[in-house]
C-alpha positions as CSV (number, residue, x, y, z in Angstrom):
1,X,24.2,-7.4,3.2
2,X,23.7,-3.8,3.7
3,X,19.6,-3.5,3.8
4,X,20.1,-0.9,1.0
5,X,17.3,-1.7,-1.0
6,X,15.2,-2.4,1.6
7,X,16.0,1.0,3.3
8,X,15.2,2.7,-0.1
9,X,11.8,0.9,-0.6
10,X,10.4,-0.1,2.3
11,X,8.7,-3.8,2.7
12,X,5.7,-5.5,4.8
13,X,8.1,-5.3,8.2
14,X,9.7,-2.1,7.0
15,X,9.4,1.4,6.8
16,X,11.6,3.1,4.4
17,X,14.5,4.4,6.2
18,X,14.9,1.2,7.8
19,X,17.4,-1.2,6.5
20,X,16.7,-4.7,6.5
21,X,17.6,-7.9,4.5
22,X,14.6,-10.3,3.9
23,X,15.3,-14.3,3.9
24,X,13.3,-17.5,4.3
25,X,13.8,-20.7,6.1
26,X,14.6,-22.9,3.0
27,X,15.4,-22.4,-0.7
28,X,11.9,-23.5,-1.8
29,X,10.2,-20.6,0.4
30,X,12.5,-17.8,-1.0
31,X,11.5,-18.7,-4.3
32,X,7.9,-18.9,-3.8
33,X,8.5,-15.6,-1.7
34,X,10.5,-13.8,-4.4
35,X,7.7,-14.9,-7.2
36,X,5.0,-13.5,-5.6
37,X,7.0,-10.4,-4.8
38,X,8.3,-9.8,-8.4
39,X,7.1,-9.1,-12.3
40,X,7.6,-11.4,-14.7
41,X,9.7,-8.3,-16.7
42,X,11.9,-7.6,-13.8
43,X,13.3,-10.9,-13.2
44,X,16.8,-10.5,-14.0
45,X,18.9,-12.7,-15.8
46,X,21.7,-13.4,-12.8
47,X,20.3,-14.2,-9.4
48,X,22.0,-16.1,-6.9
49,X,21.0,-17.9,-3.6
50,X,22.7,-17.0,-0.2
51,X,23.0,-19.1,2.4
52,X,23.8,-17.5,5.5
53,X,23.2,-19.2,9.4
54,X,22.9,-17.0,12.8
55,X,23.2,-17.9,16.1
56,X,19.5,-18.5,17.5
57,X,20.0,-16.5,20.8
58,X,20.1,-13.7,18.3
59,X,16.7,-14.3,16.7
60,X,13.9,-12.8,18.1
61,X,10.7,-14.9,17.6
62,X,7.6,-13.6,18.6
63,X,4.5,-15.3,19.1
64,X,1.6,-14.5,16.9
65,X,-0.7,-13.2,19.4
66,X,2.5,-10.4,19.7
67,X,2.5,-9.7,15.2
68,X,-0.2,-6.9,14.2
69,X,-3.9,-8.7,14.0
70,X,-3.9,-7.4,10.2
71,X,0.0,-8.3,9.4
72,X,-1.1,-10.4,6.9
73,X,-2.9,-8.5,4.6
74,X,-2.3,-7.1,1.4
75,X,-1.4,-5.0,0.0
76,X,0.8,-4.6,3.7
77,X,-0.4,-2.8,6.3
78,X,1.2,0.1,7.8
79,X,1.0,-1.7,11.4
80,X,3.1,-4.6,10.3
81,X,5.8,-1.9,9.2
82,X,5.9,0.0,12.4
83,X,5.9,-3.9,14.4
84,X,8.9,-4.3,12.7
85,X,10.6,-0.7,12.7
86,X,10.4,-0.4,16.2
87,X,12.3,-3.8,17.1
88,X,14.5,-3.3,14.2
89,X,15.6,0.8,16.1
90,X,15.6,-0.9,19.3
91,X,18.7,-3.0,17.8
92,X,18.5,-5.4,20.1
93,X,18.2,-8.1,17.6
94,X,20.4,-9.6,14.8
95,X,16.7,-10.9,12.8
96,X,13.2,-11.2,13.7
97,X,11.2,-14.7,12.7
98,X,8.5,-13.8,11.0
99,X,5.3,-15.7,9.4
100,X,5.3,-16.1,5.4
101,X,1.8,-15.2,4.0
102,X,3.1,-17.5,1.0
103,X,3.5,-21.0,3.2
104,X,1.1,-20.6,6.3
105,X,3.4,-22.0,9.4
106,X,6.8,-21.5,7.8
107,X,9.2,-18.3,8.5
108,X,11.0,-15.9,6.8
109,X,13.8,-13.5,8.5
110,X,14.0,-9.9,8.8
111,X,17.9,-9.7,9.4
112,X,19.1,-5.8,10.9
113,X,22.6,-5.3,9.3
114,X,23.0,-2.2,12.3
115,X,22.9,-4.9,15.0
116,X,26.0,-4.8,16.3
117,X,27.0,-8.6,15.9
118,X,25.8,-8.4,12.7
119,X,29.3,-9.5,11.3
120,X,28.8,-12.7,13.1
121,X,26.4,-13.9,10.1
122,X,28.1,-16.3,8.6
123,X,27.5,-16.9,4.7
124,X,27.7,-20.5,4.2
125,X,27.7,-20.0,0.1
126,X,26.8,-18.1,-2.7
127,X,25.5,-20.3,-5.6
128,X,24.2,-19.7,-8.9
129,X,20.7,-19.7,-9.5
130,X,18.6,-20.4,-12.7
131,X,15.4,-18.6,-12.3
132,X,12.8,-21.4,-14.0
133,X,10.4,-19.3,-15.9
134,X,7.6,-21.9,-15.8
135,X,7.0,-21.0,-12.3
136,X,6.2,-17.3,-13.4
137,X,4.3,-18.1,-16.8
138,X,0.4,-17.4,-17.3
């Protein structure tokens, strides 16, 4: 829950530097999310699925007229990374809604660990998860 990794590498709504965690609106989007994001080598043998809820008056969601024209390209654009740097230093959000370039109209979640209520995530569980290779195979 620390944005670690994200810090280290960086990610289409961050710079590196910039902690962050990345989720989706439902199960089904973080897998297609994490498939398109990941090699078929690297896909570990453990995973698990967190469920976490926030309060809504903590979410900022921005219209798409206010996201980068270019956001959705790829590889991702620098703009997209600066959009979300900049709210994510201004810490005045626990998570920015954001739209997946996987699902057109659903969102995933750009959740800052430094906001201050960030302890008021609240993980609803922690479940095992059986990556289905099928989904990856050529």
């Amino acid at each position: 829950m620390s944005g670690e990794s994200s810090r280290l590498n960086g990610g289409r709504w961050n710079q590196k530097g910039i902690p962050c965690l990345y989720a989706a609106e439902s199960r089904a989007l973080a897998m297609l999310e994490y498939t398109v994001n990941i090699e078929f080598d690297e896909i570990p043998r453990g995973l698990c699925i967190v469920t976490i809820t926030i309060p809504d008056s903590y979410i900022y969601m921005p219209e798409m007229y206010e996201l980068p024209g270019d956001w959705w390209m790829r590889p991702p654009p620098s703009s997209g990374r600066y959009y979300g740097s900049f709210l994510l230093d201004k810490n005045k959000y626990s998570a920015i809604r954001v739209p997946s370039m996987v699902v057109p109209k659903e969102f995933n979640y750009v959740l800052n660990p430094r906001y201050p209520l960030a302890g008021q995530f609240v993980i609803l569980g922690v479940d095992d998860l059986v990556y289905d290779i099928r989904i990856k195979q050529n």
